[in-house]
C-alpha positions in Angstrom: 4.4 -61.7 -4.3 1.0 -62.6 -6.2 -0.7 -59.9 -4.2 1.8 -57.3 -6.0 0.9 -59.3 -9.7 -2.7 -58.5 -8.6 -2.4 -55.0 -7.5 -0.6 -54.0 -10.6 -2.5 -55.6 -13.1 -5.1 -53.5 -11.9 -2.9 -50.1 -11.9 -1.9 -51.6 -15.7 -5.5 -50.9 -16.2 -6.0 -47.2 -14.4 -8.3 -49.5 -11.6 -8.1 -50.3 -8.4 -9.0 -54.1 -7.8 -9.8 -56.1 -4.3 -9.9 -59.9 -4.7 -10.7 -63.6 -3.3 -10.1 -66.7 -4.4 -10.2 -69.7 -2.2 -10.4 -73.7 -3.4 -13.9 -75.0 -3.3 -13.1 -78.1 -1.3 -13.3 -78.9 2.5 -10.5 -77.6 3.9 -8.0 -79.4 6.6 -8.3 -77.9 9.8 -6.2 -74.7 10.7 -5.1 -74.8 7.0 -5.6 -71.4 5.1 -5.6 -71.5 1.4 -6.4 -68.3 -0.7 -5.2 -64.6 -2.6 -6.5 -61.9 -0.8 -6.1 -58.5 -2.2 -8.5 -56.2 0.4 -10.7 -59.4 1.0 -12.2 -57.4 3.4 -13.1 -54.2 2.7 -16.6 -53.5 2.4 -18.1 -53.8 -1.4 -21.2 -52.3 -3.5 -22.0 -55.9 -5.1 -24.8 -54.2 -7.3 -26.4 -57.6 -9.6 -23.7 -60.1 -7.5 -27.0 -59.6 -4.8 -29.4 -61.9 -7.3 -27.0 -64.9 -6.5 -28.4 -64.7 -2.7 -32.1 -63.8 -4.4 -31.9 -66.8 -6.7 -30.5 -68.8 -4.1 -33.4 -68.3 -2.1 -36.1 -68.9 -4.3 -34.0 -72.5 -5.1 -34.7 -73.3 -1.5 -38.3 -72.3 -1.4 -39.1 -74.4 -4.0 -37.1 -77.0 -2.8 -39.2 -76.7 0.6 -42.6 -76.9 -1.2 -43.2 -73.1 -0.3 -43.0 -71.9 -4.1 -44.4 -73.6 -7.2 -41.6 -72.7 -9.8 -44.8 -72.9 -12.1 -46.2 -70.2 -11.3 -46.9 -67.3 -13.9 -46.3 -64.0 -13.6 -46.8 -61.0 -16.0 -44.2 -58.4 -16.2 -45.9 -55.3 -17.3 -44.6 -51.5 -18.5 -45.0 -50.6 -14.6 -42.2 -53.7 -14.2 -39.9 -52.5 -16.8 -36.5 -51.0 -15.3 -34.5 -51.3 -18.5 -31.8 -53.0 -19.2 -31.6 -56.9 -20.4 -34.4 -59.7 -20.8 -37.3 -58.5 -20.1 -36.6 -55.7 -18.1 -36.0 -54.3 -22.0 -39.2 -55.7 -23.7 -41.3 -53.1 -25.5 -44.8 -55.6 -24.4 -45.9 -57.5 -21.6 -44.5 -60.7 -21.3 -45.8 -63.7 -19.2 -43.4 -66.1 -17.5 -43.0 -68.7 -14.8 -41.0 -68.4 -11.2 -38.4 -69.9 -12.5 -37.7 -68.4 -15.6 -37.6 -65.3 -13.9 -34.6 -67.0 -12.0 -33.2 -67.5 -15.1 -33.2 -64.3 -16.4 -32.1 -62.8 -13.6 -29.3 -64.9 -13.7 -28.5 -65.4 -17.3 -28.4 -61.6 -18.4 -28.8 -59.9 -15.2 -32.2 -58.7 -15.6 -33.4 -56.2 -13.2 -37.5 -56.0 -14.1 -37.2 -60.6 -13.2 -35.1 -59.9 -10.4 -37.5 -57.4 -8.6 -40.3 -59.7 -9.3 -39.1 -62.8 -8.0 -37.9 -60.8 -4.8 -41.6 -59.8 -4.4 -42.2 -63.2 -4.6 -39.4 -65.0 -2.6 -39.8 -62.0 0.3 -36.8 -59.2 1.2 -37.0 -60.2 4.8 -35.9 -64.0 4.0 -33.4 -63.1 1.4 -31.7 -60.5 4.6 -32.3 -63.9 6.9 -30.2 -66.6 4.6 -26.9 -64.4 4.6 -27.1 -64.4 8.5 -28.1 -68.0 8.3 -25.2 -69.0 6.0 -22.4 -66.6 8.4 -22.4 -63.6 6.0 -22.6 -61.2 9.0 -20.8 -58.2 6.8 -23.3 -59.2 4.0 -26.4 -56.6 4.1 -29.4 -56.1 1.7 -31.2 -53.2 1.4 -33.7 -53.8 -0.9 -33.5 -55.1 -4.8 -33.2 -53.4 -8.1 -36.3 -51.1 -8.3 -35.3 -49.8 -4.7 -31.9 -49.1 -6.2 -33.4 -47.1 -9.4 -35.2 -44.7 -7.1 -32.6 -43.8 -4.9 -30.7 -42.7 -7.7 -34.1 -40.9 -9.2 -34.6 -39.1 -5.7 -30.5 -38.3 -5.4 -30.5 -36.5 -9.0 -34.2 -35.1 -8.8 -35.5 -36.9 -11.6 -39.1 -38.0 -12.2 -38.6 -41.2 -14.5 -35.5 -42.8 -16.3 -35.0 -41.0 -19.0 -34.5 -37.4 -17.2 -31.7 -39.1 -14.9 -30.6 -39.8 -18.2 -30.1 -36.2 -18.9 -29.3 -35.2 -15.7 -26.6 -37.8 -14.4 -23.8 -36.3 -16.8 -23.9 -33.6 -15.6 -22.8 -33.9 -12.3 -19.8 -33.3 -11.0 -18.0 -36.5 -10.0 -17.7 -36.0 -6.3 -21.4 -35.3 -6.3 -21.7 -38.9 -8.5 -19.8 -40.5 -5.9 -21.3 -40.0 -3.1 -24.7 -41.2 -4.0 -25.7 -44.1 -1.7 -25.9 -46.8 -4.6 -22.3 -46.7 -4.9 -21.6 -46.6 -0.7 -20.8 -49.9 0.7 -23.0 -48.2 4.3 -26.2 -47.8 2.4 -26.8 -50.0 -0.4 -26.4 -54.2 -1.0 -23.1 -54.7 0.2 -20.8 -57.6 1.3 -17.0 -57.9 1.0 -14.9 -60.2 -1.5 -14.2 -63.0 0.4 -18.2 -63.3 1.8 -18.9 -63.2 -1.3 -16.6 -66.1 -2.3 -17.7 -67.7 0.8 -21.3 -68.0 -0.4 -20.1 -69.6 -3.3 -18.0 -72.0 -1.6 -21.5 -72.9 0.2 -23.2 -73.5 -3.0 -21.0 -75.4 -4.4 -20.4 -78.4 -1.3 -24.0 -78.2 -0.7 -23.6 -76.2 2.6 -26.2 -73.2 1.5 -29.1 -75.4 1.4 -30.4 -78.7 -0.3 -28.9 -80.6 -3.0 -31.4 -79.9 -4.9 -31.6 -76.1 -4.5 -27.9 -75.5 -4.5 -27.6 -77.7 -7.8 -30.1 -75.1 -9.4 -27.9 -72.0 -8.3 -25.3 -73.8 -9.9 -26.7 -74.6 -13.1 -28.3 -71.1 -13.5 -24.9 -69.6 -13.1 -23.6 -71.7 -15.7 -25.7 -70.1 -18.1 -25.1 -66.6 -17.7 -24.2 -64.7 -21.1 -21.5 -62.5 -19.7 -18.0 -63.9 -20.5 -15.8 -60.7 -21.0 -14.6 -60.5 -17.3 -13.6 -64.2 -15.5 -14.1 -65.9 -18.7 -11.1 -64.0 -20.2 -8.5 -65.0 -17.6 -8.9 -68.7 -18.0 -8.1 -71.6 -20.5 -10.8 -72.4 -23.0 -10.9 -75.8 -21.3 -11.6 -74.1 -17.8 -15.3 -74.0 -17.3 -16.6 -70.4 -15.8 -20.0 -70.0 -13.4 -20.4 -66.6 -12.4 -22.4 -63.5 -11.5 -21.3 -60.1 -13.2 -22.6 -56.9 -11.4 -21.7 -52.9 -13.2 -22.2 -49.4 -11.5 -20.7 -46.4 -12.2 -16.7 -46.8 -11.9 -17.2 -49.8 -10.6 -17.0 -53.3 -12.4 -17.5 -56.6 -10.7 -17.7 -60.8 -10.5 -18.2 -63.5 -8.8 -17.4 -67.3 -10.2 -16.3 -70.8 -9.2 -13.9 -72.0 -11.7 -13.3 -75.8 -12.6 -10.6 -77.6 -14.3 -10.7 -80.7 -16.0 -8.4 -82.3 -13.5 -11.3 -81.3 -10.8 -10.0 -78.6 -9.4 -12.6 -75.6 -8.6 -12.1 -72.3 -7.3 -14.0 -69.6 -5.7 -13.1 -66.3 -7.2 -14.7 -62.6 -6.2 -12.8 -59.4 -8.2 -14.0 -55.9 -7.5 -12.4 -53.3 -9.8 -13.0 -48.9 -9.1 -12.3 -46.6 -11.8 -11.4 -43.1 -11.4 -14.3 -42.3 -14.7 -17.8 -42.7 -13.5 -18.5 -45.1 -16.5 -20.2 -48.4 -17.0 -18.1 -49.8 -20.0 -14.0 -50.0 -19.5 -13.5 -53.2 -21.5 -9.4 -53.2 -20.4 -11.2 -52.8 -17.1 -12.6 -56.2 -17.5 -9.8 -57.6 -19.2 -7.7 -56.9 -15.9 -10.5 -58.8 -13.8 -10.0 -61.6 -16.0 -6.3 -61.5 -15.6 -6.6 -60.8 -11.9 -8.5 -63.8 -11.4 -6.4 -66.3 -13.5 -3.2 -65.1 -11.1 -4.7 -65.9 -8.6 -6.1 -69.5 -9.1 -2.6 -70.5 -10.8 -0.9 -69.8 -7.6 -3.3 -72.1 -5.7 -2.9 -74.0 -8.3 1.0 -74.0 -7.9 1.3 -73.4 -4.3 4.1 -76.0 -2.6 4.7 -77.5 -5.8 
């Protein structure tokens, strides 16, 4: 069975992997097309929560509320480390929707938190209901993240969780709340590949504003996970997320014959680490199982 192929593809790789991939399209009634590998279980979707953040702000400015003009200054106080700006050494001045892109493109935190200031917690916590996500559930964005962890290890700033993370013991590491589906952003995989779905027929909002979500996801830099698992003539848009042990994305795949897929992967290590690059490789490969059996199904 593909759900085997899946499951030990991800044993191949010392992970544990849930799945969903679904076609785009409108589907016939009562006809059920999709992999599911733990489709359900409730997930940690760590950065995979900016596609709902984005999403919103692409609606807002669809509406007229936000000028995707406007300028903003990140500042040192902003700064969470990590990629784009949330790295930069010196202020940097931006507009609405370059903070979108960011926050898109290389996942960074310091535009994400911004443009939720902006865009409003409460409304981004509204659209999942609005759009049937009832198992989707933010809790707040990337800063709120950052200082649970602080406040779970004792550490005053960054750099002392540095010091003070490793040496943890790993069931005190995982039971800290950002890696618990019950008290941080959470969803499951085939929510998650629901939203997408949404996006893409233009059922999660305007045209215009699901068009945007779209295009920004196009762009993102990341292409060592989905990427991997599909011909160089397949075209990838997608949302990485990374936390300790776990490793995570969310993507619509397109063929050149027209064929797009929804695709969510969620992989859990037994080491407590950021970087497992076969890790990766096995979403990849999980992912490209998957969408050939669709592909291939009653053929």
């Amino acid at each position: 069975m593909v759900e085997e192929r899946i499951r030990e593809v991800f044993a191949g790789a010392g992970a544990e992997g849930l799945l969903h991939a679904v076609p785009v399209g409108a589907r016939p009634p009562g006809e059920v097309r999709e992999v599911a590998v733990g489709a359900d279980e409730p997930v940690a979707i760590a950065s995979i929560f900016k596609v709902l953040l984005v999403l919103e702000f692409a609606r807002q400015v669809a509406a007229g509320q936000l000028d995707p003009r406007e300028r903003v200054r990140v500042t040192a106080a902003d700064r969470l480390g990590g990629w784009g700006t949330a790295g930069c050494a010196d202020d940097v001045e931006l507009s609405l929707r370059d903070l979108a892109f960011f926050a898109m493109s290389v996942s960074d935190n310091a535009a994400a938190d911004l443009l939720l200031d902006r865009v409003g917690l409460d409304t981004v916590r509204l659209l999942a209901k609005e759009l049937g996500l009832d198992r989707t559930r933010i809790v707040g964005g990337p800063r709120d993240v950052l200082e649970s962890m602080l406040a779970e290890v004792g550490a005053g700033d960054e750099r002392e969780f540095a010091v003070r993370y490793p040496s943890l013991p790993d069931d005190r590491k995982r039971r800290m709340a950002v890696l618990d589906p019950l008290r941080t952003n959470a969803s499951t995989p085939r929510e998650t590949s629901e939203l997408l779905r949404l996006i893409w027929r233009d059922k999660a909002g305007s045209p215009e504003a699901c068009a945007q979500v779209r295009d920004l996801m196009r762009r993102q830099v990341f292409r060592h996970r989905l990427v991997s698992g599909f011909p160089d003539d397949v075209t990838v848009a997608a949302k990485t997320g990374t936390l300790p042990g776990l490793h995570m994305e969310t993507g619509v795949v397109r063929y050149p014959d027209g064929g797009c897929y929804a695709i969510s992967v969620f992989a859990r290590t037994r080491e407590l680490t950021a970087g497992r690059p076969t890790v990766d490789a096995a979403i990849g490969a999980a992912a490209g199982i998957a969408v050939d059996f669709l592909r291939n199904e009653g053929l």
